[in-house]
Every structure is written in structure tokens, then in C-alpha cells.
N, CA, C and O atoms as a Tripos MOL2 file, in Angstrom:
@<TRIPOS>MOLECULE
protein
  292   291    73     0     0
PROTEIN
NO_CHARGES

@<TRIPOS>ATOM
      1 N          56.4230 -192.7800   53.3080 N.3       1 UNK1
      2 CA         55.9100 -191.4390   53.0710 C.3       1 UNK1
      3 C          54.4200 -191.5070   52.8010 C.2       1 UNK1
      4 O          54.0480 -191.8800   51.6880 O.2       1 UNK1
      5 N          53.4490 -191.1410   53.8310 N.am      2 UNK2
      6 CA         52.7900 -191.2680   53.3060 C.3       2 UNK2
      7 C          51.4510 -190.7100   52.4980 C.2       2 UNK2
      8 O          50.3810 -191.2480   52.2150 O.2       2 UNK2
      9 N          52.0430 -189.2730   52.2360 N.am      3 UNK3
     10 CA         51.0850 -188.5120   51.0080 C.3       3 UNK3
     11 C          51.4440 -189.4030   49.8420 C.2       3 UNK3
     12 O          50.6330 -189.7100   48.9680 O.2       3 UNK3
     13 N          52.6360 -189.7810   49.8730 N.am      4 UNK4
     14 CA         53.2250 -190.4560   48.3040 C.3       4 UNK4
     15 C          52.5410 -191.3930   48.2200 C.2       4 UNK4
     16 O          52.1700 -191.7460   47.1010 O.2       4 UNK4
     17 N          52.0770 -192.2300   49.5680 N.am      5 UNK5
     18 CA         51.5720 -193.3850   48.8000 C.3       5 UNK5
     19 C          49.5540 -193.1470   48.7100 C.2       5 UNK5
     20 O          48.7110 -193.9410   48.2920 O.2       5 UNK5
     21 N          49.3880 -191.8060   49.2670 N.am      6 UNK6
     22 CA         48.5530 -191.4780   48.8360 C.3       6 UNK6
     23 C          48.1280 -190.3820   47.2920 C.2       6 UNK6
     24 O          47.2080 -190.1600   46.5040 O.2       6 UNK6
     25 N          49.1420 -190.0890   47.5200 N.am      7 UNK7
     26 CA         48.9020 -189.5950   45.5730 C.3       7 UNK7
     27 C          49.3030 -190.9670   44.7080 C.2       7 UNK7
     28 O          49.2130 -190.9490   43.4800 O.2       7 UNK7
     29 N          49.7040 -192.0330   45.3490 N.am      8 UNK8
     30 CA         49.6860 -193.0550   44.5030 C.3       8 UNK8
     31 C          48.1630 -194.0220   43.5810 C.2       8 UNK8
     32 O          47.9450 -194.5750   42.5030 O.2       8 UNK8
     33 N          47.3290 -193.6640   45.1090 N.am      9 UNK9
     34 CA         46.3120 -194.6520   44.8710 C.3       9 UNK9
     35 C          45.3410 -193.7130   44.2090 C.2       9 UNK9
     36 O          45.3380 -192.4980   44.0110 O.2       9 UNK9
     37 N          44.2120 -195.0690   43.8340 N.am     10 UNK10
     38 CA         43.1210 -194.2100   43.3540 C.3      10 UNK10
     39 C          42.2260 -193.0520   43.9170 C.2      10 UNK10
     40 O          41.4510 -192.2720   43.3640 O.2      10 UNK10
     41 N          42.5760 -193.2090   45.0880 N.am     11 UNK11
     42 CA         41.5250 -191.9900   45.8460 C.3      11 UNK11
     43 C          43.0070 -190.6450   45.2120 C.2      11 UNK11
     44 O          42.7950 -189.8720   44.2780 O.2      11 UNK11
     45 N          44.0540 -190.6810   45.8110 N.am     12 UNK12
     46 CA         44.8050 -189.3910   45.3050 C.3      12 UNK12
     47 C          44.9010 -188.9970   44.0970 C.2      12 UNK12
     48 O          45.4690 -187.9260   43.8870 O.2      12 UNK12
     49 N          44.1450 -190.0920   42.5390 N.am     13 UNK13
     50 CA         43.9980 -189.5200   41.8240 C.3      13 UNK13
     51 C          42.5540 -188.8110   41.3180 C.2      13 UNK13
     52 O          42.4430 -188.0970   40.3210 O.2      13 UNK13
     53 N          41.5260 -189.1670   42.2070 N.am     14 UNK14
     54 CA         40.6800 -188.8740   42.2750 C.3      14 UNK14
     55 C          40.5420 -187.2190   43.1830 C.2      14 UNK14
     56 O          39.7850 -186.2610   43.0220 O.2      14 UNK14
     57 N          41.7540 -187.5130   44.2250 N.am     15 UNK15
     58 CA         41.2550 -186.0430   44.5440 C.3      15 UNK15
     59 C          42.2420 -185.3140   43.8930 C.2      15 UNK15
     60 O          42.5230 -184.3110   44.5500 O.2      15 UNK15
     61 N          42.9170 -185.4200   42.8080 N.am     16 UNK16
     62 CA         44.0890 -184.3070   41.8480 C.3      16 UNK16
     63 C          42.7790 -184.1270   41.1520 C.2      16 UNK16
     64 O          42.2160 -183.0800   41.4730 O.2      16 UNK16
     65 N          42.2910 -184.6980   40.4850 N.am     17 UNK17
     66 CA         40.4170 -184.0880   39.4500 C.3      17 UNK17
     67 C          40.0300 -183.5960   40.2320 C.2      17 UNK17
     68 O          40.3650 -182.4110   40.2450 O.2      17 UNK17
     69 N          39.3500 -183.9230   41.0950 N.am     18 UNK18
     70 CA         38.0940 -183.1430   41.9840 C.3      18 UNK18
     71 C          39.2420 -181.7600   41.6950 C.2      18 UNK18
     72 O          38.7660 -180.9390   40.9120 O.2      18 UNK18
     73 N          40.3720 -181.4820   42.1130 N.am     19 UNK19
     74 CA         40.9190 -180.4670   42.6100 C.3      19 UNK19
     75 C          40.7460 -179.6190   42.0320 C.2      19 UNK19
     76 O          40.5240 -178.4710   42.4170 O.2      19 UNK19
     77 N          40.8410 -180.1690   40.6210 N.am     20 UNK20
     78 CA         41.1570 -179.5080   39.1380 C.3      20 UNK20
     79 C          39.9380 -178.9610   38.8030 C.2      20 UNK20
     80 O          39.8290 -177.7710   38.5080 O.2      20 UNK20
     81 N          38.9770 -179.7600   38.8240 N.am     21 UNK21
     82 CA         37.7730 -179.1080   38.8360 C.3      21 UNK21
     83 C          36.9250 -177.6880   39.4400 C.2      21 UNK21
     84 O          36.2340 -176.7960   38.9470 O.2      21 UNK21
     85 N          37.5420 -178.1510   41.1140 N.am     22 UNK22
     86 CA         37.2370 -177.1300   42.1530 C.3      22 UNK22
     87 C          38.1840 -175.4200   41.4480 C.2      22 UNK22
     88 O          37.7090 -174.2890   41.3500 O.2      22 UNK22
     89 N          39.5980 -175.9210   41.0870 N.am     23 UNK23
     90 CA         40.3340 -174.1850   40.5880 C.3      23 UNK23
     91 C          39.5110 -173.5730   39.2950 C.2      23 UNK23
     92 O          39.2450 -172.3780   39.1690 O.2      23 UNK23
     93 N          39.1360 -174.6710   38.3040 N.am     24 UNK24
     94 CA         38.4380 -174.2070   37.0610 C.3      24 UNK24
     95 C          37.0880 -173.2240   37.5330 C.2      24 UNK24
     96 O          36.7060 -172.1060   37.1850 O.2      24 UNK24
     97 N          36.4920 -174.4270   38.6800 N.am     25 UNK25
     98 CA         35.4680 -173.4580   38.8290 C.3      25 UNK25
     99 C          35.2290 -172.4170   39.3710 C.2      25 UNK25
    100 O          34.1580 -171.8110   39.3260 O.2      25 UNK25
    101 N          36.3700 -172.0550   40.0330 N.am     26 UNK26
    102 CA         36.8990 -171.0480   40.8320 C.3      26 UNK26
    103 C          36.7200 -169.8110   40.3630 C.2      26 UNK26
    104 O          35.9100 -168.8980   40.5220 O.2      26 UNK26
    105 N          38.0040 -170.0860   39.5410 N.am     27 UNK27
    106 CA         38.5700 -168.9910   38.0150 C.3      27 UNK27
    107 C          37.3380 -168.5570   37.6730 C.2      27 UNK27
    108 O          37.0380 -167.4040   37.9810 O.2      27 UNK27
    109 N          36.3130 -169.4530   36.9200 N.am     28 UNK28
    110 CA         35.3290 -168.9540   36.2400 C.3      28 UNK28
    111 C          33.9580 -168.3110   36.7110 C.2      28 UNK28
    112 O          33.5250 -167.4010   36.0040 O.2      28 UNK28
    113 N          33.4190 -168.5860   37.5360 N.am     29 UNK29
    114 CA         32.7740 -168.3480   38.6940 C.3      29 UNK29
    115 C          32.9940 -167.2440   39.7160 C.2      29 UNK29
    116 O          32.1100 -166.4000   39.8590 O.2      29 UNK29
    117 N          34.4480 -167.1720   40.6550 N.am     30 UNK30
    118 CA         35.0740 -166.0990   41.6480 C.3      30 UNK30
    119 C          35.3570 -165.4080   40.9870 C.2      30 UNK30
    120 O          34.7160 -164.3620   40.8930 O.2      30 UNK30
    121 N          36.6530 -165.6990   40.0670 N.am     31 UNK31
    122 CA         37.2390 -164.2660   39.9300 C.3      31 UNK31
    123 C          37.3060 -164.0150   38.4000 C.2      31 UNK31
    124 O          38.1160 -163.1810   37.9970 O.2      31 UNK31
    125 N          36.2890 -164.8630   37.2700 N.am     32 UNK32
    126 CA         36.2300 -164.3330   36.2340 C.3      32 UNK32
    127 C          37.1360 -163.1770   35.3910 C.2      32 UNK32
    128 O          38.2130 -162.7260   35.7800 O.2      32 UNK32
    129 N          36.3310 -162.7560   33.9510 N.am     33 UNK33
    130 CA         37.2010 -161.9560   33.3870 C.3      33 UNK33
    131 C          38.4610 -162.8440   32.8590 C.2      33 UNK33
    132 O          38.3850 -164.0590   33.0420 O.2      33 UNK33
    133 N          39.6200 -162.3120   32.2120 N.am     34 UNK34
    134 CA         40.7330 -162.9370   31.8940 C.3      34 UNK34
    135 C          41.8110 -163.5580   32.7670 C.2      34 UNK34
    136 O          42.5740 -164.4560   32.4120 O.2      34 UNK34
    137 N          41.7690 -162.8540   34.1820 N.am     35 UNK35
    138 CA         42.5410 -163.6140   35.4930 C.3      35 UNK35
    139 C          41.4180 -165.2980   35.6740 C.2      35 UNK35
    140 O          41.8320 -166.4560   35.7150 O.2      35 UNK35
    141 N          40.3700 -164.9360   35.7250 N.am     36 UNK36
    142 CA         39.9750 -166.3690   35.9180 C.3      36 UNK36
    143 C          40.0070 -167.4250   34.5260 C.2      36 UNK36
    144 O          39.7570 -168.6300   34.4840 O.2      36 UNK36
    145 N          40.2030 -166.9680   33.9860 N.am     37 UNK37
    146 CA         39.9990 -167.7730   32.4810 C.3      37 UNK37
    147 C          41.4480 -168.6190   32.4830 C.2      37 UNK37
    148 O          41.3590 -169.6890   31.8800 O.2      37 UNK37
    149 N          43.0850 -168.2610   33.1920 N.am     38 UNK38
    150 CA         43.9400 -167.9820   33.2050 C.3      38 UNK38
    151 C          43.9970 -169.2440   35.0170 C.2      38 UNK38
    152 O          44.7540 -170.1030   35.4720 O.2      38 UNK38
    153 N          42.9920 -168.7240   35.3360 N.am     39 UNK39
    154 CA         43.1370 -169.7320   36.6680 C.3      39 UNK39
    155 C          42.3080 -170.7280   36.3300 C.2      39 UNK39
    156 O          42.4770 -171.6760   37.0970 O.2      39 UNK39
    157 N          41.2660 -170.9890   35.3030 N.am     40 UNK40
    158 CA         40.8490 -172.2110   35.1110 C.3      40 UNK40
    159 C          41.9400 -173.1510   33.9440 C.2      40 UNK40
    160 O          42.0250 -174.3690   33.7910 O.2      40 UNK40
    161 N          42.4180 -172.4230   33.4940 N.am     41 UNK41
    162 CA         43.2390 -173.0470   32.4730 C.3      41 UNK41
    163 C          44.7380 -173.6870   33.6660 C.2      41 UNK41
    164 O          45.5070 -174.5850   33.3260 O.2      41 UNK41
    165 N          44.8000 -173.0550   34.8130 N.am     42 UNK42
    166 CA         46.3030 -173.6610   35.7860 C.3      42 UNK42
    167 C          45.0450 -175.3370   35.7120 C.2      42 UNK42
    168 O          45.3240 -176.4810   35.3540 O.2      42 UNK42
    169 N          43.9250 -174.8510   36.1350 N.am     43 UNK43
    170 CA         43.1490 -176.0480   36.9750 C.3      43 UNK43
    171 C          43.5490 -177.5670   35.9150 C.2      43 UNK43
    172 O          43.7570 -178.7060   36.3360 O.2      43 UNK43
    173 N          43.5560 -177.2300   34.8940 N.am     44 UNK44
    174 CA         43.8620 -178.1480   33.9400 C.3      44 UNK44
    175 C          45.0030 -179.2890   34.5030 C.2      44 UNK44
    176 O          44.8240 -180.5040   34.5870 O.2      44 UNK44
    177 N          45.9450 -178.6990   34.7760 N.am     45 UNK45
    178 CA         47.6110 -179.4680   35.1200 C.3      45 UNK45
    179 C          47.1810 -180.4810   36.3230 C.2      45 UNK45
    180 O          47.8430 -181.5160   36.2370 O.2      45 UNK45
    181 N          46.1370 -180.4950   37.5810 N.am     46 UNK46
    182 CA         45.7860 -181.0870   38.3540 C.3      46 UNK46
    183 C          44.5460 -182.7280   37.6450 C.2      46 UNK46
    184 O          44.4180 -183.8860   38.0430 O.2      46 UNK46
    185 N          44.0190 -182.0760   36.7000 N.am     47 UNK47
    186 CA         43.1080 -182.5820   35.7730 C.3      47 UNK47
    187 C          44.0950 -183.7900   35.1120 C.2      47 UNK47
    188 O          43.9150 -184.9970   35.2740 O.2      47 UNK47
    189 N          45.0720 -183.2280   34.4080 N.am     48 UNK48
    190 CA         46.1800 -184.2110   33.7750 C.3      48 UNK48
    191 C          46.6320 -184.9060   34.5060 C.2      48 UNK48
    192 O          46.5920 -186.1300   34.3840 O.2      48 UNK48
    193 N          47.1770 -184.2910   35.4500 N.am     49 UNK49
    194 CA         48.0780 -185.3120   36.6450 C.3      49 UNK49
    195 C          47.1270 -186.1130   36.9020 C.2      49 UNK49
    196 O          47.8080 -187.1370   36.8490 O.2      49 UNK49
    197 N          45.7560 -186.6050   37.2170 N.am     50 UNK50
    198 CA         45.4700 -187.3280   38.2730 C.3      50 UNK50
    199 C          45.0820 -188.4640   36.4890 C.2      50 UNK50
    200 O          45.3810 -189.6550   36.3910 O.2      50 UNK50
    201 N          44.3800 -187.6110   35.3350 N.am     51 UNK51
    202 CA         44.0010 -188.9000   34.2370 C.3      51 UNK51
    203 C          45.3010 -189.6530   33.9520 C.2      51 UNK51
    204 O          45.2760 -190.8740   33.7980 O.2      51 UNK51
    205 N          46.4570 -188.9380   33.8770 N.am     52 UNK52
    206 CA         47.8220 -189.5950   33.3930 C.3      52 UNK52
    207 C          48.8070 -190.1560   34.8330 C.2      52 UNK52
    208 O          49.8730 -190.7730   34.8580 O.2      52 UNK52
    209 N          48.2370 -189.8220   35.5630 N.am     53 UNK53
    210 CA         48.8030 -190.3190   36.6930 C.3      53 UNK53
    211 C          50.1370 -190.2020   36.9630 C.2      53 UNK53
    212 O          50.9550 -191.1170   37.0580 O.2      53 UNK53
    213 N          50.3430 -188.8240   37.1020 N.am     54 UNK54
    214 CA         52.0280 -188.2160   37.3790 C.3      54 UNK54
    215 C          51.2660 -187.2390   38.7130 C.2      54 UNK54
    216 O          50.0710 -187.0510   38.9420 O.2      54 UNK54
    217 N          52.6910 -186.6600   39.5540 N.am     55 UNK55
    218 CA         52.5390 -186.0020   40.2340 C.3      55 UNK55
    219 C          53.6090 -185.0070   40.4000 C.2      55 UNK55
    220 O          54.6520 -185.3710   40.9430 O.2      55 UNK55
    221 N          53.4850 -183.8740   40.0230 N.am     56 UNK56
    222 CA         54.5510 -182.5550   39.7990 C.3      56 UNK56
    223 C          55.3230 -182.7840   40.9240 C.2      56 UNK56
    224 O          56.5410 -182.6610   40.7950 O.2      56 UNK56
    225 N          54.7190 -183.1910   42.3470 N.am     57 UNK57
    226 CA         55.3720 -182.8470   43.3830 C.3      57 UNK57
    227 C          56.3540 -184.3730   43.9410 C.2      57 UNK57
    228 O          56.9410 -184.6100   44.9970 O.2      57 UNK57
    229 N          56.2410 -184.8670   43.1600 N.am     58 UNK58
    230 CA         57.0530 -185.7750   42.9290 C.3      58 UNK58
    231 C          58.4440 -186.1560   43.6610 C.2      58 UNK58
    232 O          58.8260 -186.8900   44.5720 O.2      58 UNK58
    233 N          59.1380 -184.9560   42.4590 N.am     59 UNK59
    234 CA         60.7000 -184.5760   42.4980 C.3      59 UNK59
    235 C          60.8250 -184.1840   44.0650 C.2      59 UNK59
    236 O          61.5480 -184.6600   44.9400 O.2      59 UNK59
    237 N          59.6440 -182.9110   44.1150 N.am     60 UNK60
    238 CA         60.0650 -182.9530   45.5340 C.3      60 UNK60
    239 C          60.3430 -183.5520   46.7910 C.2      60 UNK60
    240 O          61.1910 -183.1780   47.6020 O.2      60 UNK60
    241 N          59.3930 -184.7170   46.9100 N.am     61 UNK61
    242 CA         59.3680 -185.5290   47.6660 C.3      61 UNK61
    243 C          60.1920 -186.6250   47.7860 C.2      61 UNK61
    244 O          59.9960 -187.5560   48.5670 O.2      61 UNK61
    245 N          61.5020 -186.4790   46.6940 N.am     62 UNK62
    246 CA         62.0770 -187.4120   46.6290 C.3      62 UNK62
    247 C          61.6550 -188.6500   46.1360 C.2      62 UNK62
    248 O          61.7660 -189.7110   46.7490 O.2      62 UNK62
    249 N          61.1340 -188.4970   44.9390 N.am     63 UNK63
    250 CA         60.5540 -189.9180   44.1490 C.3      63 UNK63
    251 C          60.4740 -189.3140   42.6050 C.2      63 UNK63
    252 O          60.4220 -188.0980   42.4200 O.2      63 UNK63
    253 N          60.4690 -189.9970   41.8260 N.am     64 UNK64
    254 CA         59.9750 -189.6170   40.7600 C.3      64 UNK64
    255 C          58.3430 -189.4240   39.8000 C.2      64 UNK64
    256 O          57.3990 -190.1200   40.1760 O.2      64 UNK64
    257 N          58.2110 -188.7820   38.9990 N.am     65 UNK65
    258 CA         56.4910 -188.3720   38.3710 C.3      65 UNK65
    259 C          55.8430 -189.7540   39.0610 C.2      65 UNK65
    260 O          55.1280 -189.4480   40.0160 O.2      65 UNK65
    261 N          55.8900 -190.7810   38.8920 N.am     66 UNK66
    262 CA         54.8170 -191.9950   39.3830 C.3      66 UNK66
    263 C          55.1340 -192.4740   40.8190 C.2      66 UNK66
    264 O          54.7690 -193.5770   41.2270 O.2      66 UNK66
    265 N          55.8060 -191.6240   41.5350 N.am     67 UNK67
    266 CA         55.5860 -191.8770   42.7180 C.3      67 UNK67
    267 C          56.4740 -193.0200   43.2080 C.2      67 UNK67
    268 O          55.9920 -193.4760   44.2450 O.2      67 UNK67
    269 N          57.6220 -193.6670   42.8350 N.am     68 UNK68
    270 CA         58.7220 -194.7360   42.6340 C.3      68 UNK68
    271 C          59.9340 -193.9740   43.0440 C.2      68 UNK68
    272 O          60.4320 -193.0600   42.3870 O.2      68 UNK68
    273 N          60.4430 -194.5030   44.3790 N.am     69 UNK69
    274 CA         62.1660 -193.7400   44.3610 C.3      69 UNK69
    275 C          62.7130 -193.4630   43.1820 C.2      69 UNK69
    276 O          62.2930 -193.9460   42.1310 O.2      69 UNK69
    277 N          63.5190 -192.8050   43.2500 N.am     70 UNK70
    278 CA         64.5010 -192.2350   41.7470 C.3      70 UNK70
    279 C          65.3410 -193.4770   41.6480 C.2      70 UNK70
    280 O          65.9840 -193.8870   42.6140 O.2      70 UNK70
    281 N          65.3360 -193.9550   40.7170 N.am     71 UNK71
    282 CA         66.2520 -195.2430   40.0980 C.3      71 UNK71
    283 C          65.5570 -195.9330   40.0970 C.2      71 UNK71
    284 O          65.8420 -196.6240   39.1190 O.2      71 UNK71
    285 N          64.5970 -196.3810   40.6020 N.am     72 UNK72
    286 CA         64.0990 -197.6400   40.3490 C.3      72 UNK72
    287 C          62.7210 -197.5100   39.2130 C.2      72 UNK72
    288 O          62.0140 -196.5020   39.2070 O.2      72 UNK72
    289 N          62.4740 -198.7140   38.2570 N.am     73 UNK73
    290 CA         61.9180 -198.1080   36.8180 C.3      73 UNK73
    291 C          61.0910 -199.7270   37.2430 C.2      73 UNK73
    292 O          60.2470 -200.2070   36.4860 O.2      73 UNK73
@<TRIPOS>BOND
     1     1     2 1
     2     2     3 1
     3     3     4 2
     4     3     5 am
     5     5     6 1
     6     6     7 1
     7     7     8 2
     8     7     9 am
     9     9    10 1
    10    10    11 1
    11    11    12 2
    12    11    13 am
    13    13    14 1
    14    14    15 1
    15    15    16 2
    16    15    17 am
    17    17    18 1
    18    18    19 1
    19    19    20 2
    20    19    21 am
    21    21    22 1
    22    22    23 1
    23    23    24 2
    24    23    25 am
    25    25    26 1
    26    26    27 1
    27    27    28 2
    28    27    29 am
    29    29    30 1
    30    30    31 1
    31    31    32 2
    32    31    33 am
    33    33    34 1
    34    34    35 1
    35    35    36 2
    36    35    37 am
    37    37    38 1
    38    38    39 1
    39    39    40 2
    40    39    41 am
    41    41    42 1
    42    42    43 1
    43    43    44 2
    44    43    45 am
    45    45    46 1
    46    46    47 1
    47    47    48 2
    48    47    49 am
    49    49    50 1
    50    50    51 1
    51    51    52 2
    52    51    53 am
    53    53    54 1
    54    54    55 1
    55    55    56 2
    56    55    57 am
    57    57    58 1
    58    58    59 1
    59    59    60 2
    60    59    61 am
    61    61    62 1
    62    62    63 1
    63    63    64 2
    64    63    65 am
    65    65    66 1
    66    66    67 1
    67    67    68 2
    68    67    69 am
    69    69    70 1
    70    70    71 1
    71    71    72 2
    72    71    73 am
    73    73    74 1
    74    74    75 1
    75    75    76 2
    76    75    77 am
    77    77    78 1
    78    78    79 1
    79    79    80 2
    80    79    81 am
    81    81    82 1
    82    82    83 1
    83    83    84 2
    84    83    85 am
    85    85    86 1
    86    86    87 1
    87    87    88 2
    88    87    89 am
    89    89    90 1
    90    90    91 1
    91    91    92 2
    92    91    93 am
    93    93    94 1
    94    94    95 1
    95    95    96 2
    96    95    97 am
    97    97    98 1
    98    98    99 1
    99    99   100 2
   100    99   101 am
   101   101   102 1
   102   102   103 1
   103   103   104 2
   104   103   105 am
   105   105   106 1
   106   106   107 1
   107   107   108 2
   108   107   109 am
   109   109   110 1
   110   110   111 1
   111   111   112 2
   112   111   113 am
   113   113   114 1
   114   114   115 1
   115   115   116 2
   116   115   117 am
   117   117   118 1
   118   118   119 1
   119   119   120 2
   120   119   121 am
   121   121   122 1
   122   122   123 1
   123   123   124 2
   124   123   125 am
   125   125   126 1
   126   126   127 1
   127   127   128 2
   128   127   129 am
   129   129   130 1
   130   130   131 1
   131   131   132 2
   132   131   133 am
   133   133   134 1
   134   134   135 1
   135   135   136 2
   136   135   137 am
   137   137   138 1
   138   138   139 1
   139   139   140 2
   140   139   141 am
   141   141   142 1
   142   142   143 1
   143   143   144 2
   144   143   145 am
   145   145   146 1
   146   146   147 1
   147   147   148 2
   148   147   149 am
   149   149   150 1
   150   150   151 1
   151   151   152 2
   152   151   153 am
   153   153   154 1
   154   154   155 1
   155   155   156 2
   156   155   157 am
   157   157   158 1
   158   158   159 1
   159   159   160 2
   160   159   161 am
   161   161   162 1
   162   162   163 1
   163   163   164 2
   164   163   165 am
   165   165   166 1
   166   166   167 1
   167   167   168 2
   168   167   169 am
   169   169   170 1
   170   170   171 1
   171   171   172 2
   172   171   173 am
   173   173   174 1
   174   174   175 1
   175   175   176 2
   176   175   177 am
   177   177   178 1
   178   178   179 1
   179   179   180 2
   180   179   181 am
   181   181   182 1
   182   182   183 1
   183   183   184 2
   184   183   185 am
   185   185   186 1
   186   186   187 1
   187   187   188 2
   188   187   189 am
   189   189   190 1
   190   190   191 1
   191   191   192 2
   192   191   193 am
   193   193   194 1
   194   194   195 1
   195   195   196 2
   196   195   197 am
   197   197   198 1
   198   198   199 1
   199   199   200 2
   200   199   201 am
   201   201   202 1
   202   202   203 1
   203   203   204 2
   204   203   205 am
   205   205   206 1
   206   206   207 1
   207   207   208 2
   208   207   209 am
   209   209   210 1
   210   210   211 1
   211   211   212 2
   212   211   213 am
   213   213   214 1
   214   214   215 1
   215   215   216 2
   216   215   217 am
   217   217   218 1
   218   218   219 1
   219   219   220 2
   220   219   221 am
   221   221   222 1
   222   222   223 1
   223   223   224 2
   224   223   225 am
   225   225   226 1
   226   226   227 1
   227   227   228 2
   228   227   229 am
   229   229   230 1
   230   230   231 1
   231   231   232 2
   232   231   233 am
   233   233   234 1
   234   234   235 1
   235   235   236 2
   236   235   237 am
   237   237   238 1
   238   238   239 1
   239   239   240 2
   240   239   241 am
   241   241   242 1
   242   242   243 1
   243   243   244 2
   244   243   245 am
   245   245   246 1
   246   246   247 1
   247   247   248 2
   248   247   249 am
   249   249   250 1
   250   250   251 1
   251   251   252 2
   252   251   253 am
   253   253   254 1
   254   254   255 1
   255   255   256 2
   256   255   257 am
   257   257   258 1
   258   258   259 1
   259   259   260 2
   260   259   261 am
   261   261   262 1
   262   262   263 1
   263   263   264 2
   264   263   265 am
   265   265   266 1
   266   266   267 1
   267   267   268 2
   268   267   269 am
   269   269   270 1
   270   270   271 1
   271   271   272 2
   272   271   273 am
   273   273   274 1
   274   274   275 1
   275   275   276 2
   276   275   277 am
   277   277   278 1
   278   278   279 1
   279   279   280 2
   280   279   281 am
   281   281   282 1
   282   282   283 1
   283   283   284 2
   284   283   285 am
   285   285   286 1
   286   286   287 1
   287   287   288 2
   288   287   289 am
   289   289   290 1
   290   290   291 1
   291   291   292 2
@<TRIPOS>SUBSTRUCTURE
     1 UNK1         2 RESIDUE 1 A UNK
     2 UNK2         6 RESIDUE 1 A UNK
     3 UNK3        10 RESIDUE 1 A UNK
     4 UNK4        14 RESIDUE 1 A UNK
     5 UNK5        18 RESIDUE 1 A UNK
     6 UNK6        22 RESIDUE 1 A UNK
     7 UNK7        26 RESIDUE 1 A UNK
     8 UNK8        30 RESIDUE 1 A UNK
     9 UNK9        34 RESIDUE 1 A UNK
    10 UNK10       38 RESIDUE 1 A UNK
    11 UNK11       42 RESIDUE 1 A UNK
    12 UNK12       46 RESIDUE 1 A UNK
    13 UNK13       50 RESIDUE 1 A UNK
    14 UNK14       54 RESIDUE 1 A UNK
    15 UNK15       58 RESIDUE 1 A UNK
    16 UNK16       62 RESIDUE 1 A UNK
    17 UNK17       66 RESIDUE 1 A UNK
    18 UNK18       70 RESIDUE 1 A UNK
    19 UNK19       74 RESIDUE 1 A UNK
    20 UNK20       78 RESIDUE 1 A UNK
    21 UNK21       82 RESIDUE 1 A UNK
    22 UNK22       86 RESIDUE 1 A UNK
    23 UNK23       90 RESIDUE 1 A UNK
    24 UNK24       94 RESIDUE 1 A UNK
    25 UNK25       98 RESIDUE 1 A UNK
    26 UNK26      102 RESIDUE 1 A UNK
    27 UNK27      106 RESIDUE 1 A UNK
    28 UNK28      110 RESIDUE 1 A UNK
    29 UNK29      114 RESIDUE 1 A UNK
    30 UNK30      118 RESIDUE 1 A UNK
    31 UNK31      122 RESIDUE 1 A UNK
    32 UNK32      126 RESIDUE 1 A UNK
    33 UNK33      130 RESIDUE 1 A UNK
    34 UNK34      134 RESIDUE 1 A UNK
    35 UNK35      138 RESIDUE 1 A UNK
    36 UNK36      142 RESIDUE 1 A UNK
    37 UNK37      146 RESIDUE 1 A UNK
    38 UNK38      150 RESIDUE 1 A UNK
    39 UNK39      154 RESIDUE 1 A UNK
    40 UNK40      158 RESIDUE 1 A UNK
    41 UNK41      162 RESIDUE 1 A UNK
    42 UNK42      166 RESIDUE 1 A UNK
    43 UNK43      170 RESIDUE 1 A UNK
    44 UNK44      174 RESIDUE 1 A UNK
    45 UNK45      178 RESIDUE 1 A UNK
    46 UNK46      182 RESIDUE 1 A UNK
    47 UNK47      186 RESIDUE 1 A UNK
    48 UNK48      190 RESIDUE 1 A UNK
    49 UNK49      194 RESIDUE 1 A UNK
    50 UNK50      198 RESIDUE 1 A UNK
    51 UNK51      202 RESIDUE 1 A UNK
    52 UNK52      206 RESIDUE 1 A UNK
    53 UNK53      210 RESIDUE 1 A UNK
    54 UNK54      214 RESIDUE 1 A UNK
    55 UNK55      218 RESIDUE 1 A UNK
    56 UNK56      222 RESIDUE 1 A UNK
    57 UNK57      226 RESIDUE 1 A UNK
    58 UNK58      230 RESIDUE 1 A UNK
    59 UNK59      234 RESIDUE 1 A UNK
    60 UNK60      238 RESIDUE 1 A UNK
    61 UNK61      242 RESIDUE 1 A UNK
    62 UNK62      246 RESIDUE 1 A UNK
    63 UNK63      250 RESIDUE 1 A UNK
    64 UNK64      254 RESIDUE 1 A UNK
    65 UNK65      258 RESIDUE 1 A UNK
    66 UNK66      262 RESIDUE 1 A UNK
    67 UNK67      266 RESIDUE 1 A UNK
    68 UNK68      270 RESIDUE 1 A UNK
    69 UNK69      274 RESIDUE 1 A UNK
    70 UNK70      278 RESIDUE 1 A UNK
    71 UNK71      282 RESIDUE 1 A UNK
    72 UNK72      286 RESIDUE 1 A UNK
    73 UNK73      290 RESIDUE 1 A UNK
């Protein structure tokens, strides 16, 4: 799979920040007011994922948060 083994490496956690960065500045900047304050605060969860190195989309893909088939630890 290979987004998985690209949200694995350092560049896919590098681009979950950049990402996180890019919605914060979005929010605050585009569409300001309390909707953007509200979309810089989502930007956060992309920010976490890439310093803690999980990936929400994970489950979906059939692997678990670190990117490892399910069962295997």
C-alpha cells in the first residue's frame, strides 16, 4: 500500500504538519471570525498526528494508528 508506507516515513510526517499548518492558516487568514478560529483549531489533529506519529486514516486502510497490519505489535 503505498500511501501507508508513505504516511509512514518521514516525509508523510512532515507533510501531516505542513498540512496542519496550511488549515490553521486558512481558518485564520480566509475565513476568520469564530468559523475560522474553529478551522484552525481542526488544523491541530494533522499537527499531532504527524509530531506523535499516528494516522486517523489508519483503521481505514486496514492497518492500525502506526501504520502496522492489525495484529501485529
Amino acid at each position: 500500500m503505498g500511501i501507508v508506507e508513505f504516511m509512514r516515513s518521514t516525509a508523510g510526517r512532515l507533510a501531516r504538519i505542513a498540512a496542519g499548518i496550511v488549515v490553521i492558516a486558512a481558518g485564520l487568514l480566509l475565513v476568520g471570525g469564530t468559523a475560522g478560529i474553529v478551522v484552525a483549531i481542526i488544523g491541530l489533529v494533522p499537527i499531532a498526528a504527524g509530531v506523535f506519529n499516528f494516522c486517523l486514516l489508519g483503521p481505514v486502510l486496514g492497518v492500525d494508528l502506526q501504520g502496522r497490519p492489525r495484529g501485529s505489535h
